[in-house]
ZALUM-881867 format. One record per residue (C-alpha): residue number from 1; residue in three letters; chain; x, y, z. Coordinates in steps of 0.2 Angstrom, whole numbers, plus 2048, in hexadecimal, padded with zeros to 3 digits. Each point is the difference from the previous one (the first is absolute). Example, Ala and Ser with C-alpha at 12.3 -4.5 7.8 and 13.67 -1.06 7.14 Angstrom:
! residues 2
num	residuo	cadena	xx	yy	zz
1	ALA	A	83E	7EA	827
2	SER	A	806	811	7FD
***
This chain:
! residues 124
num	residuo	cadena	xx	yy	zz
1	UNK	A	459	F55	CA0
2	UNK	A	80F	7FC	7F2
3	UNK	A	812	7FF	806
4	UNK	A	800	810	7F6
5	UNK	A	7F1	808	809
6	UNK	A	7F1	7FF	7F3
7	UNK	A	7F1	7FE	80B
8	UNK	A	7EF	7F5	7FC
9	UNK	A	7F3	808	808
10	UNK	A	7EF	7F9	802
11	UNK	A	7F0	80E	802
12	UNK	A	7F1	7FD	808
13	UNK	A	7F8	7F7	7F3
14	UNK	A	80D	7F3	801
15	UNK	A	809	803	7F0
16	UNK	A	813	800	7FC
17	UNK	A	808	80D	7FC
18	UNK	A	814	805	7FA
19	UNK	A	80C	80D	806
20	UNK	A	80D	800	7F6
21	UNK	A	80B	80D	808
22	UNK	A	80F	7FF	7F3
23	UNK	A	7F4	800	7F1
24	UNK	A	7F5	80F	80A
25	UNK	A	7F1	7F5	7FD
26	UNK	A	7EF	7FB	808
27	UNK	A	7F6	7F4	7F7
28	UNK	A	7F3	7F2	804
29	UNK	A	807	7EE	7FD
30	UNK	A	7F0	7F5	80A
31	UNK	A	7F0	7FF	803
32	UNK	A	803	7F6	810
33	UNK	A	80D	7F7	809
34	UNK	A	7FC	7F2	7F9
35	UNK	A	803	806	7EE
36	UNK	A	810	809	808
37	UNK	A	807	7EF	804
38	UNK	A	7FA	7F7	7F0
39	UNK	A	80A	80E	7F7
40	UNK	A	80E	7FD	80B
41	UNK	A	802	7EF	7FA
42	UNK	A	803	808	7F2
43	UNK	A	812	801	7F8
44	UNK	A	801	811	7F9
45	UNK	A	7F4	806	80B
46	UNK	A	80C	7FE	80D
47	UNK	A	810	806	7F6
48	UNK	A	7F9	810	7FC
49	UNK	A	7F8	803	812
50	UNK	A	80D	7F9	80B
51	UNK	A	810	804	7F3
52	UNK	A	808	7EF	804
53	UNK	A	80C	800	7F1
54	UNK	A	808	80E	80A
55	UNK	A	7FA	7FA	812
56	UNK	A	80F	7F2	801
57	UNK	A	810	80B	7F8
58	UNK	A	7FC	80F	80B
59	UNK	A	7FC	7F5	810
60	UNK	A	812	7F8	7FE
61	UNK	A	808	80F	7FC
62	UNK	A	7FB	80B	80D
63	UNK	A	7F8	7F4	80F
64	UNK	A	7F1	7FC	807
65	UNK	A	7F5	80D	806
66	UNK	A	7FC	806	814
67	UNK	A	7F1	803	806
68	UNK	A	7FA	812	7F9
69	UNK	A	80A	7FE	7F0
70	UNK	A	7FE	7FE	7ED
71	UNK	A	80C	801	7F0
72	UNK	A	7FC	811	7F8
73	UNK	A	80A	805	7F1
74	UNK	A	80B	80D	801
75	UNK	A	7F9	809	7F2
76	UNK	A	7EF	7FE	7FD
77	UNK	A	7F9	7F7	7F4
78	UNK	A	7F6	811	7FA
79	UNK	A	812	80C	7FF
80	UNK	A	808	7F3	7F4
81	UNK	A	805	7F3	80E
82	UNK	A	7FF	7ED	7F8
83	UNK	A	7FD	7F0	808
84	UNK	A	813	7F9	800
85	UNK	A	806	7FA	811
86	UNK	A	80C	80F	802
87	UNK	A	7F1	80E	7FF
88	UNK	A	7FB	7F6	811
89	UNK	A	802	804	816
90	UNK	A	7F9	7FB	810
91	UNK	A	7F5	80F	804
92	UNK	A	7F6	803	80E
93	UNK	A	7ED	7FE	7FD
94	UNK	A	7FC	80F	806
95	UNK	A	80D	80A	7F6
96	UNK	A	7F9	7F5	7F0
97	UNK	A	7EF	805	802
98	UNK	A	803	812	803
99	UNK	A	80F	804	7F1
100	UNK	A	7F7	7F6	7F4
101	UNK	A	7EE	807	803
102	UNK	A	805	811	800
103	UNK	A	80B	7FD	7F1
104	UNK	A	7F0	7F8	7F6
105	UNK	A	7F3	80E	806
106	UNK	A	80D	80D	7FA
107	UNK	A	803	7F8	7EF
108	UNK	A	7EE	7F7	7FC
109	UNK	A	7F9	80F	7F7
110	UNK	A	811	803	7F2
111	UNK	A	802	7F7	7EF
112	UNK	A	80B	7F1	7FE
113	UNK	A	812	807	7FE
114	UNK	A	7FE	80F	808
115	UNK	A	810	805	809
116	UNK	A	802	803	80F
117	UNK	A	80D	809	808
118	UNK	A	7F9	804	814
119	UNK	A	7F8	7F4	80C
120	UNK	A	7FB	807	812
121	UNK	A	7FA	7F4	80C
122	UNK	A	7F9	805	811
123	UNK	A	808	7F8	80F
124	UNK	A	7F7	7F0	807
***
């Protein structure tokens, strides 16, 4: 898991695969581990998994994280929320998951730009 709860999975077969949870995305990235940690190494590999040019500015601003916990924007990434250090909390884990995978179910299907003016979510 990210500090900002994107999630690598590995299935039965062994391969790697992304959850990126403010992007609303699932995608392969390895064939293995092993390839996983050989693309690690990798410098923008790990910028764009692990958003460290953000990691630093939002870890001073608002604290290390507890035990259950991630920074979750404010306003997701898919309403028009950006990735500046003031569109970010502390959220629960729990809450995270929940909000932002009932958010992307509801919006996957519509076009780019569609607005959107009422979001229900179900309680956790």
């Amino acid at each position: 898991m990210t500090a900002f709860g994107d999630l690598f999975l590995r299935d039965k077969s062994g391969r790697v695969h992304f959850l990126d949870l403010m992007a609303g995305e699932f995608k392969p990235v390895a064939e293995s581990q092993e390839e996983f940690d050989q693309l690690c190494d990798d410098r923008e590999h790990r910028r764009n998994w692990f958003v460290g040019f953000l990691f630093t500015g939002v870890c001073k601003k608002l604290g290390e994280l507890s035990s259950g916990q991630c920074y979750s924007c404010k306003k997701p990434l898919s309403l028009g929320g950006q990735l500046e250090l003031e569109n970010f909390e502390r959220t629960d884990l729990q809450v995270h998951y929940s909000v932002l995978g009932q958010l992307h179910e509801q919006t996957r299907h519509l076009p780019v730009g569609t607005k959107i003016d009422k979001i229900q979510f179900e309680p956790l």
